[in-house]
N, C-alpha and C positions, 0 to 999 in steps of 0.2 A: 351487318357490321360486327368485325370481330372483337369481345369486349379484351379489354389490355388487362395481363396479371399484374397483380403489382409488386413491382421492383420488393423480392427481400429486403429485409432492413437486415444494416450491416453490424455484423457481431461490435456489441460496446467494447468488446477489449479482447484481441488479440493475444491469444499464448502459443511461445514458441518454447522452444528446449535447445540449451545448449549446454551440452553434457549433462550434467551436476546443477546446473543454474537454468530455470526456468526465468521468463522473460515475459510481463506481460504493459503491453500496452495499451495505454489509452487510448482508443479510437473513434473519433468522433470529428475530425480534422475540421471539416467545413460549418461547426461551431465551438471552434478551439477547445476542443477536449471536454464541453463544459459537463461535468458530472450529472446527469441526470436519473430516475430511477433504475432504469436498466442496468444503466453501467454501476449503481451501488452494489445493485445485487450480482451482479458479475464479478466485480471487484471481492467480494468477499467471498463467492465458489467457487473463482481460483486461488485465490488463500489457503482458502482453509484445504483444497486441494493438495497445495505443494505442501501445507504442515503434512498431512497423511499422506505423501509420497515417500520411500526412503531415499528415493532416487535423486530427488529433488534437495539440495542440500542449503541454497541460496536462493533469492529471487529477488529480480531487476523492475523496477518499473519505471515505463517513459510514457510520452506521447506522441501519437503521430502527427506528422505535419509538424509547422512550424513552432510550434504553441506544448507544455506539458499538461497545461490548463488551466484553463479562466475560471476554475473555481463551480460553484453547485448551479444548475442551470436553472437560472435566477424566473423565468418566465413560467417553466412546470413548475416551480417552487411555490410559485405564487397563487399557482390555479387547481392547487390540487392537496390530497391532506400531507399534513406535516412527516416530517420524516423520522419522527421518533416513534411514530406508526409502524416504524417499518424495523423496528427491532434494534438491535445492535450495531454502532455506525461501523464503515469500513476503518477506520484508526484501531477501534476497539477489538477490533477483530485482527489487526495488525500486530497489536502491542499483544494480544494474548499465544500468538502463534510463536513457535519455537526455533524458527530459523529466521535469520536474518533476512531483512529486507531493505536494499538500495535502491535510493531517487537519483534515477537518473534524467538529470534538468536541464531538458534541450530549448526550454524558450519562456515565456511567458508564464508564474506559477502564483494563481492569484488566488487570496479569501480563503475557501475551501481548501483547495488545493494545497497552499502554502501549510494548513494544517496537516493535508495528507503526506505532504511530504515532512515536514517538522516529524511526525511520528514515526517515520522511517527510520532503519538503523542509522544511518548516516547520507547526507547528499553529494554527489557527484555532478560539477554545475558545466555546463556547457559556459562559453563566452557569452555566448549571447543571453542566456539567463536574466531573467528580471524577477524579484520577489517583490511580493506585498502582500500583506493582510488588510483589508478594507469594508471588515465587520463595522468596525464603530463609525466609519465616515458615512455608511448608509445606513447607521442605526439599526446594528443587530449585535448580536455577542458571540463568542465564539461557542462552537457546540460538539468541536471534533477533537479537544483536546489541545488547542493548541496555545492556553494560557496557560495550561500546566508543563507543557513541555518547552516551550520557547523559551522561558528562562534559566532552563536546563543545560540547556546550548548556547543559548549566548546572554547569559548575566540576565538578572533582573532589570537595572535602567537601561541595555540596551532592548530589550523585550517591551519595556512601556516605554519607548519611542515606536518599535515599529508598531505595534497595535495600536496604539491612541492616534498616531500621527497619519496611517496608510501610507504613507510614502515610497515609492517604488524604492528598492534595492538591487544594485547592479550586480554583475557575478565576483566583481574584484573585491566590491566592501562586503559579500556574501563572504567571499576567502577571506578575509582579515576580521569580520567579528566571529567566526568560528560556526555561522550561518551551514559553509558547504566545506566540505573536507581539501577539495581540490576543484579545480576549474582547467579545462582543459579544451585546444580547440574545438568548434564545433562538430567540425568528420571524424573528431576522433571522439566523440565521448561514447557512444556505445560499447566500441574496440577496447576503451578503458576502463570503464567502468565491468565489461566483461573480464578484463584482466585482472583487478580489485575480488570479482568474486569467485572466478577459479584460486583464485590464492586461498580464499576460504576456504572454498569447498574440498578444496587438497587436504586441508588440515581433517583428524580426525575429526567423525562427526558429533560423535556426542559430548569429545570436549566442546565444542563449539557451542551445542545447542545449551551445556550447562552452563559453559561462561556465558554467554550473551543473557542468561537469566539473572546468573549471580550478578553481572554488570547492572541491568535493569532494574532490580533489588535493592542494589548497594546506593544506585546512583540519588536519590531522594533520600539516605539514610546518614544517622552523622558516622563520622571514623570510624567511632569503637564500634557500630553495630555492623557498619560493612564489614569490619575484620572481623567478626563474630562470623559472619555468615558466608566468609571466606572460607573463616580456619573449617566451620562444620563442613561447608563442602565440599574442602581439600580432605578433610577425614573421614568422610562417607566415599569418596571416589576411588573407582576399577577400574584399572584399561588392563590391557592386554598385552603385558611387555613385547612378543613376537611382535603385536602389530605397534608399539610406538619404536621398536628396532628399525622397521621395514619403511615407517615416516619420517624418520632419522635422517636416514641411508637417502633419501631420495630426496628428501631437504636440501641435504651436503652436496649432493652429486649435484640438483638445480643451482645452486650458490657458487660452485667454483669455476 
């Protein structure tokens, strides 16, 4: 009798390249993306990946299937040691990296997830998107970040409704408390949200990578200290006049 190999196990996360903009998704489809160890630590060696790329100027993340993800995969969670064992979470690893990063939200983003994605530069929501964080209705707290950030984004009392309450959120009231940047059909959110980051990644890069600091900086800080750390780093900063002539030029020419 021939003994059977067994079936490789399928890469947790998916990276593709388009152009400038790396792309990686969740994969884990046939149980809704749910993060488990693998895909932590995969998650965060294509991070840190596309930060040491220069190539790499933007990065996308979705998931596969119908689902972006049901959150930390509650069953290895349970049966195995904790995950602060395991070092640095992926959020942590998110927020410290130097280029931008887009959620792009084709379905179902729950608990975990909603954190993973809350710590992203900004969210990009499919229609069919559903949020929720559902730490406290199963008695746990959050651990990715996403008490500190979710008030960031959408006010303090709406922040202690969704986390105390869990209540799903759909993609439209996502667009109106400032949840998701935009919502857009479901066929098109990849196409779009890839449009959102070519536009970035068009821009020079190291302005980029230093606003998106000074923003993240400023944003937990009051008035007077953001403009402190404005003005420093409008008067420490060097481009290269030829090359902001040459992004000019092809600004104006894309615009008319």
């Amino acid at each position: 009798m021939t003994e059977k190999t067994p079936e490789p196990e399928t890469e947790p996360v998916l990276v593709t390249r388009d152009g400038h903009v790396a792309v990686l998704t969740l994969n884990r489809p046939d149980r809704r993306n749910a993060i488990n160890r693998a895909m932590r630590r995969a998650i965060k060696k294509e991070l840190w990946n596309a930060d040491a790329d220069d190539d790499v100027r933007v990065v996308v993340i979705t998931g596969a299937g119908s689902a972006f993800s049901a959150g930390v995969d509650l069953p290895e969670a349970l049966n195995g040691p904790p995950p602060r064992t395991e070092g640095p979470t992926p959020t942590q690893i998110m927020r410290a990296i130097g280029k931008p990063v887009i959620a792009a939200v084709n379905g179902p983003c729950y608990t975990g997830a909603f954190e993973f994605a809350v710590n992203c530069s900004f969210i990009i929501a499919s229609e069919k998107a559903v949020f929720a964080d559902t730490h406290a209705s199963i008695g746990l707290l959050n651990g990715w970040g996403g008490s500190a950030m979710l008030p960031r984004t959408v006010g303090l009392p709406m922040a202690i409704q969704i986390i105390l309450s869990g209540d799903p959120i759909d993609a439209e009231t996502a667009l109106r408390i400032g949840l998701a940047n935009e919502v857009v059909p479901h066929d098109t959110l990849l196409e779009r949200t890839l449009e959102i980051a070519h536009s970035i990644a068009a821009s020079h890069p190291g302005a980029v990578q230093r606003m998106l600091r000074l923003l993240k900086e400023g944003a937990g800080a009051s008035v007077a200290h953001a403009l402190g750390l404005e003005s420093e780093a409008s008067a420490s900063w060097r481009s290269d006049g030829k090359d902001i002539g040459a992004r000019f030029d092809k600004r104006s020419t894309k615009s008319s």
